[in-house]
C-alpha positions, 0 to 999 in steps of 0.5 A: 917324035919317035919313042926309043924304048929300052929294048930299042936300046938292047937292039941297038947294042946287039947289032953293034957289038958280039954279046947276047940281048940277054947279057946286054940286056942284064948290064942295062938292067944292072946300070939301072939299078946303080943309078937308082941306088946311087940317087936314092943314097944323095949321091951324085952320079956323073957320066962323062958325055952324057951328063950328070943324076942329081936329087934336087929338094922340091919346097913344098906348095900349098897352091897346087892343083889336082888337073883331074879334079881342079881340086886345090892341093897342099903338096909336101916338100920332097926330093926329086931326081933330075938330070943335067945334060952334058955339054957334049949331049946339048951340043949333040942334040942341037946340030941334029936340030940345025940338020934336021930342022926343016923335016922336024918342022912339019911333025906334029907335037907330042 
């Protein structure tokens, strides 16, 4: 599977729209920022399409394990951000499977 890295995306804009990588890259950098603030505040952040940016509160485990070491770890509870795909996005992402699956198939794993 491809990487599609964040100056992809400023590229992908830029040949699609008449603004400056610059600018198209400080909107990016900026919308970044306020879903950042938005989590960290236990805001719930939605975008029509895409999907919604949730916090979720992880229990503690006391039966963890370090995969480096094998050591045995107490990990304390904490609040994770997470994201749920819209609808829209899932149906998306599983016609581009269905019409690309035979090629995808041969791909190795990453």
């Amino acid at each position: 599977m491809r990487r599609f890295t964040k100056a992809d995306v400023i590229d992908a804009i830029a040949n699609r729209i008449s603004l400056r990588r610059q600018d198209i890259k400080r909107i990016i950098d900026q919308f970044i920022v306020e879903v950042r603030n938005s989590l960290t505040n236990g805001e719930r952040l939605e975008i029509r399409g895409l999907g919604v940016f949730i916090t979720k509160i992880r229990k503690a485990r006391n039966n963890a394990r370090n995969p480096r070491t094998g050591q045995i770890a107490s990990i304390g509870i904490r609040r994770v951000a997470a994201f749920k795909p819209s609808k829209l996005l899932k149906a998306a992402v599983q016609q581009y499977f269905l019409r690309h699956r035979k090629t995808e198939d041969t791909l190795p794993q990453q």
